[in-house]
C-alpha positions as CSV (number, residue, x, y, z in Angstrom):
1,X,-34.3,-48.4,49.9
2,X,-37.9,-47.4,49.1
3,X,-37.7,-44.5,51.8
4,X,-34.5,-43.3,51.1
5,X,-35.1,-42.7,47.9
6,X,-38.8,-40.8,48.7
7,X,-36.1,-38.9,51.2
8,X,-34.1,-37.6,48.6
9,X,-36.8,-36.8,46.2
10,X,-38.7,-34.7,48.6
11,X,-35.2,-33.0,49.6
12,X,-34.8,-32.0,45.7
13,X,-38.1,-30.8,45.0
14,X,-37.9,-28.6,48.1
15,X,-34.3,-27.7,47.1
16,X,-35.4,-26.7,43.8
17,X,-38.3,-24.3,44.7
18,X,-36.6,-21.0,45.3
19,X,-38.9,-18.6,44.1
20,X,-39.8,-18.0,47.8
21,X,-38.1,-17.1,50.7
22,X,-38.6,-16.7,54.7
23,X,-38.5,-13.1,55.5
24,X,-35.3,-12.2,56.9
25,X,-34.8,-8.2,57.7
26,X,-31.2,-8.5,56.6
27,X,-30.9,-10.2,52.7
28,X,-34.4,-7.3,52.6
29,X,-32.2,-4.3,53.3
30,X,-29.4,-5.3,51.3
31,X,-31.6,-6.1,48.1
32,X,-32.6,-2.0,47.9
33,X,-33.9,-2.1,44.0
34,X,-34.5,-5.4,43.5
35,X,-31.2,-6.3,41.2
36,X,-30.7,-9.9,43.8
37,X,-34.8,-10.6,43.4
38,X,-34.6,-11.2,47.4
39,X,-37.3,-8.9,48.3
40,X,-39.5,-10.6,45.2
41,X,-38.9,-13.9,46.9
42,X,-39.3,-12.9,50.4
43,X,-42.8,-11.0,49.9
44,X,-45.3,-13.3,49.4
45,X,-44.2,-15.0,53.5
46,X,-44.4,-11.4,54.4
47,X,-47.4,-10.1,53.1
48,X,-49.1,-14.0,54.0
49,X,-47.7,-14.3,57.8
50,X,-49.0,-10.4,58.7
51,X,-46.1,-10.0,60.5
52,X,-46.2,-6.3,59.9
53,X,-50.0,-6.1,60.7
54,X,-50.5,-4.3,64.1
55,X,-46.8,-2.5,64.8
56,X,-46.1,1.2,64.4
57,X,-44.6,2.3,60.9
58,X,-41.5,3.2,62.9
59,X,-40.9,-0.4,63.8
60,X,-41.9,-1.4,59.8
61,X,-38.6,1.0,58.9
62,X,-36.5,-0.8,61.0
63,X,-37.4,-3.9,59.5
64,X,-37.8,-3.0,56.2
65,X,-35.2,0.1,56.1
66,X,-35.6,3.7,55.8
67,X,-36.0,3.8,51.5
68,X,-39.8,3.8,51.4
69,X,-42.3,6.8,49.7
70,X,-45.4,8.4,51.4
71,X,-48.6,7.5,48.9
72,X,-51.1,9.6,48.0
73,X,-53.9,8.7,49.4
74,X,-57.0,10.7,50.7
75,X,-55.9,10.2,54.1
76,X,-52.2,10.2,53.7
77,X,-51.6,6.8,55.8
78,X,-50.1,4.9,52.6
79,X,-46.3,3.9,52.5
80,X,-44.6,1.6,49.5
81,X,-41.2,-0.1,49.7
82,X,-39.9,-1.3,46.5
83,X,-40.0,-4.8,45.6
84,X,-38.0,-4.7,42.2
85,X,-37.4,-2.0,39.3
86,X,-36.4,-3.2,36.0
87,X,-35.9,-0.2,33.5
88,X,-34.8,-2.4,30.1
89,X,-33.0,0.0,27.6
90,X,-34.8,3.0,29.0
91,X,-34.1,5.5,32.1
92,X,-37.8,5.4,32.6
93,X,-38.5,2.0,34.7
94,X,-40.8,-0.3,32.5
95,X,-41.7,-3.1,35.8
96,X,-42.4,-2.0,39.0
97,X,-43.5,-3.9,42.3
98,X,-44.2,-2.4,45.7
99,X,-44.8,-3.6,48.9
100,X,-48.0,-1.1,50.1
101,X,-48.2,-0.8,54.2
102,X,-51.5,1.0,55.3
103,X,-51.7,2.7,59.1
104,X,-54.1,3.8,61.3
105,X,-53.6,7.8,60.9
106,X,-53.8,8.3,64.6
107,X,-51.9,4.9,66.2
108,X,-49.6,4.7,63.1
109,X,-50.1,0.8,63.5
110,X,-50.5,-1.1,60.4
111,X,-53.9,-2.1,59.4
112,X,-53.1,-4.0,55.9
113,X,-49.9,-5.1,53.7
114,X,-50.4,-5.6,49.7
115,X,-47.9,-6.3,47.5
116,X,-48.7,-4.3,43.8
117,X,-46.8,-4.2,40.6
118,X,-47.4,-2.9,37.4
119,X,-47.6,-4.6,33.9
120,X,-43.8,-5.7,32.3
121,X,-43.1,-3.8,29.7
122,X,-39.9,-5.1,28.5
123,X,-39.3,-6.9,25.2
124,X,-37.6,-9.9,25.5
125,X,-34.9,-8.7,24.7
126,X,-34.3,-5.9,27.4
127,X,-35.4,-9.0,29.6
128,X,-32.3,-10.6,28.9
129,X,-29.9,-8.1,28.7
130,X,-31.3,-6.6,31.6
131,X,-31.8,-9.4,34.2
């Protein structure tokens, strides 16, 4: 009885903890600003397992679709996906995060993945009504 009942415990708490997800190319493309939270939970297994780290930015599209902005950088080699956009009452977006994917100039393999985001600038409110 003892172990069944650790069992089912240790199937809730897992259960419960959805603030992460495994990476999976398809829930990423259909989640393109954020509004499902997929990409937020998917990554932190992305950016940990370096699964990106090494292949050509070509092959980084294709997994991660084709909506992604060149960076200014010194050496141009910077791309960001969005993560999430919240904009609250306002056009203007007041949260961003982005997934940042540095290449080799010359290979265009991908030497680092950070994940960035800006300070929330919604009131509680617009985090409410806007969620």
């Amino acid at each position: 009885m003892r172990d069944l009942i650790l069992f089912f415990t240790t199937v809730l708490l897992i259960g419960c903890n959805n603030n992460e997800l495994v990476f999976d190319s398809k829930k990423w493309k259909s989640d393109k600003i954020g509004h499902k939270n997929l990409r937020l939970k998917m990554v932190k297994d992305l950016v940990d397992s370096e699964l990106l780290i090494g292949i050509k930015l070509d092959s980084v599209v294709e997994l991660l679709g084709g909506e992604y902005y060149p960076q200014k950088s010194e050496l141009n080699n910077k791309v960001s996906f969005t993560i999430k956009e919240s904009y609250g009452f306002d056009i203007d977006p007041k949260y961003c995060s982005h997934l940042i994917i540095e290449t080799d100039i010359s290979t265009k393999r991908v030497l680092k993945v950070e994940y960035i985001e800006t300070e929330d600038r919604r009131t509680l409110i617009e985090k409410i009504f806007t969620e």
